[in-house]
C-alpha positions in Angstrom: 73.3 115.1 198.7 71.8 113.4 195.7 74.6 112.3 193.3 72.9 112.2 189.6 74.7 109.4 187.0 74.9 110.2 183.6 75.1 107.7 180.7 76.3 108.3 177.8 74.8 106.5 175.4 76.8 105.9 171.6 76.5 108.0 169.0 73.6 106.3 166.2 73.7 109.2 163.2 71.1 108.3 160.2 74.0 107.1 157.8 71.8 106.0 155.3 69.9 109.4 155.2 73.4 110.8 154.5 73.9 108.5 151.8 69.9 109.2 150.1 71.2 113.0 150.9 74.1 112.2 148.5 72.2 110.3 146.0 69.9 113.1 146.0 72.7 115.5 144.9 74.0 113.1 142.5 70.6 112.8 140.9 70.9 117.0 140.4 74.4 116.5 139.2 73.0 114.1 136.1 70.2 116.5 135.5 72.7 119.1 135.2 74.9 117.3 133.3 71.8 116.5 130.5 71.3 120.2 130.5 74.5 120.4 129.1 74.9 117.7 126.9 71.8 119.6 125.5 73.2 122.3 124.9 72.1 124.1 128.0 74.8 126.9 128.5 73.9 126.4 132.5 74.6 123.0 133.0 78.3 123.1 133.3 77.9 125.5 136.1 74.5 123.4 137.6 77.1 120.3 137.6 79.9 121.3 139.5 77.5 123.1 141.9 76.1 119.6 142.6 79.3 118.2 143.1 80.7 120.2 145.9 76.9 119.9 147.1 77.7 115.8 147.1 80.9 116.3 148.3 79.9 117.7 151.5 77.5 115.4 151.8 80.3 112.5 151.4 82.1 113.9 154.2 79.5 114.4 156.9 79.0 110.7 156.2 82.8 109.8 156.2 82.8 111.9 159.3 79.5 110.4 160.9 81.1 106.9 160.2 83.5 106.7 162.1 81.4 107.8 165.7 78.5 105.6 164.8 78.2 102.8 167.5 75.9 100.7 165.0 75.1 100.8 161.2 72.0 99.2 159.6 74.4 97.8 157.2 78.7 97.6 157.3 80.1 100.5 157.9 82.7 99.6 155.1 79.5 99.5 152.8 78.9 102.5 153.3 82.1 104.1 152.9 82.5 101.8 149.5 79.1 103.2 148.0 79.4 106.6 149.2 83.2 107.0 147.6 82.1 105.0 144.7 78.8 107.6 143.8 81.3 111.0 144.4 83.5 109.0 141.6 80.5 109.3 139.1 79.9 112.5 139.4 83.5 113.8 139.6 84.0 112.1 136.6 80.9 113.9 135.1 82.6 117.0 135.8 86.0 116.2 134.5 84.8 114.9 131.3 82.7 118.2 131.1 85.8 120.4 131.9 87.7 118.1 129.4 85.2 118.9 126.9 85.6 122.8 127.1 89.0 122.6 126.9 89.7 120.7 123.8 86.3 123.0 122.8 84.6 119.7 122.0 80.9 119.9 121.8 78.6 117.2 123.1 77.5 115.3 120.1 74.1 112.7 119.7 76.2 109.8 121.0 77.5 111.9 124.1 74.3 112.7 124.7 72.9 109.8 124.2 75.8 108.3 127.2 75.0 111.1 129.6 70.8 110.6 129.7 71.6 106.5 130.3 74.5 107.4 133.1 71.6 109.7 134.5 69.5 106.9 134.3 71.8 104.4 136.0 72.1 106.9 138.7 68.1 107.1 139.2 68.2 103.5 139.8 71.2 103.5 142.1 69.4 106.1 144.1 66.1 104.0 144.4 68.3 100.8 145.6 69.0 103.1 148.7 66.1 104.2 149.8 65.4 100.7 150.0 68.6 99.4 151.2 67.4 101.8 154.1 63.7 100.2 154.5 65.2 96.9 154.9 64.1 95.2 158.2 60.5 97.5 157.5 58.9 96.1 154.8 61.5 95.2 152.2 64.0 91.8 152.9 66.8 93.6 150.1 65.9 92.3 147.2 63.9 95.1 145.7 67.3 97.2 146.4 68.7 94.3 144.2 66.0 94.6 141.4 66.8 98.2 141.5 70.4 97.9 140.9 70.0 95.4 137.9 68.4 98.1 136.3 71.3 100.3 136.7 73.3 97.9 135.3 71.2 97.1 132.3 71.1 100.6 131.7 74.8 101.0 131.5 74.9 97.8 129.1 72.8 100.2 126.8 75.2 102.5 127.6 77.9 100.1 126.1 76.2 99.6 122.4 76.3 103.3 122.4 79.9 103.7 123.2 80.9 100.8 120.5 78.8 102.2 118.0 80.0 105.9 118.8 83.7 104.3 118.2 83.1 102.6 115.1 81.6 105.6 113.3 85.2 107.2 114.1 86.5 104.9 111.8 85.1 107.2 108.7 86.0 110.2 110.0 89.4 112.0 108.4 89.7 114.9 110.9 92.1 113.3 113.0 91.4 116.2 115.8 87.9 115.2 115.6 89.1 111.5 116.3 91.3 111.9 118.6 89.0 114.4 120.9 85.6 112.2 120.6 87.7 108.9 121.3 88.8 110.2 124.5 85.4 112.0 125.4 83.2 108.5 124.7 86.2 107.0 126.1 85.6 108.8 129.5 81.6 108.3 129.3 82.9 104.4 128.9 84.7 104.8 132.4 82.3 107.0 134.2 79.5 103.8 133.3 82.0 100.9 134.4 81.9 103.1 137.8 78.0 103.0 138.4 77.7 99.2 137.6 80.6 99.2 140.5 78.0 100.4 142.8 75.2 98.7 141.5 77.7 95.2 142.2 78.2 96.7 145.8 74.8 96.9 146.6 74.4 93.2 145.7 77.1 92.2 147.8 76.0 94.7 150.7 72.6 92.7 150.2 73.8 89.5 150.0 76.0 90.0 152.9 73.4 90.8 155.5 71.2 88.3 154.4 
């Protein structure tokens, strides 16, 4: 009798794909959350679809991570930029949520913070797909170049927000004040959060140099 041996070989799940995946559905998020700040009566709804879409991805990934034998880059990488991208758009959705409830309307400098945190996210998305060609054709620094230009958009982002702020100073509603404060104020945070993943991709880059 023949005795067959089995070998079991590690589990090697594509955990970058699952972190492009969740780009991808952050990227609908932000497109969503334009819509809205537009004035687009569908975007709230759009927004929080694409987060629970995001979220699931986040937790395959979570999930994958912690049966993967290897990883192109640290598994603690991953987890960092993957939790750090479901923190941008969650915080899309609260600030939209926040919005309705103090029935706050987006306004041109709102607007003007949503299309740049969109933009930010477009270039964070780019600096994973080529975090994931690295070892191809790219050596990591065209993810780099691709996260300075999420960062540079969110330090457009910044003159917006202090401009935004000082106009308040005119203003005599003090409802009106108080609720746009706290609604640029929340753009403000959402923007410090993308630069945090654009800064993790550098030192992801750096580190596997």
């Amino acid at each position: 009798m023949t005795r067959t041996r089995s070998w079991f070989l590690p589990e090697n799940p594509d955990v970058l794909g699952m972190l492009n995946a969740q780009a991808t559905a952050t990227i609908e998020g932000m497109a969503a959350l334009r819509a809205w700040a537009s004035s687009d009566p569908t975007g709230s709804d759009r927004l929080r679809a694409a987060e629970h879409a995001a979220d699931d991805h986040k937790r395959t990934l979570q999930t994958a991570l912690r049966t993967a034998f290897v990883t192109p880059i640290g598994a603690e990488d991953l987890y960092v930029l993957s939790e750090r991208l479901d923190a941008v758009l969650n915080g899309a959705k609260d600030a939209v949520r926040e919005s309705e409830v103090l029935a706050m309307a987006p306004d041109e400098p709102v607007k003007a913070m949503c299309d740049l945190v969109a933009v930010g996210v477009g270039h964070l998305a780019i600096a994973f797909e080529r975090l994931a060609r690295r070892g191809n054709h790219d050596d990591g620094h065209d993810a780099t170049d691709a996260a300075d230009e999420a960062i540079r958009s969110q330090r457009d982002l910044e003159r917006v927000y202090r401009r935004a702020m000082s106009g308040l100073l005119v203003e005599t509603d003090l409802r009106e004040v108080m609720g746009r404060r706290e609604m640029y104020r929340r753009f403000s945070r959402i923007s410090e959060v993308v630069i945090e993943v654009a800064e993790r991709v550098w030192y992801t880059s750096v580190k596997e140099v």
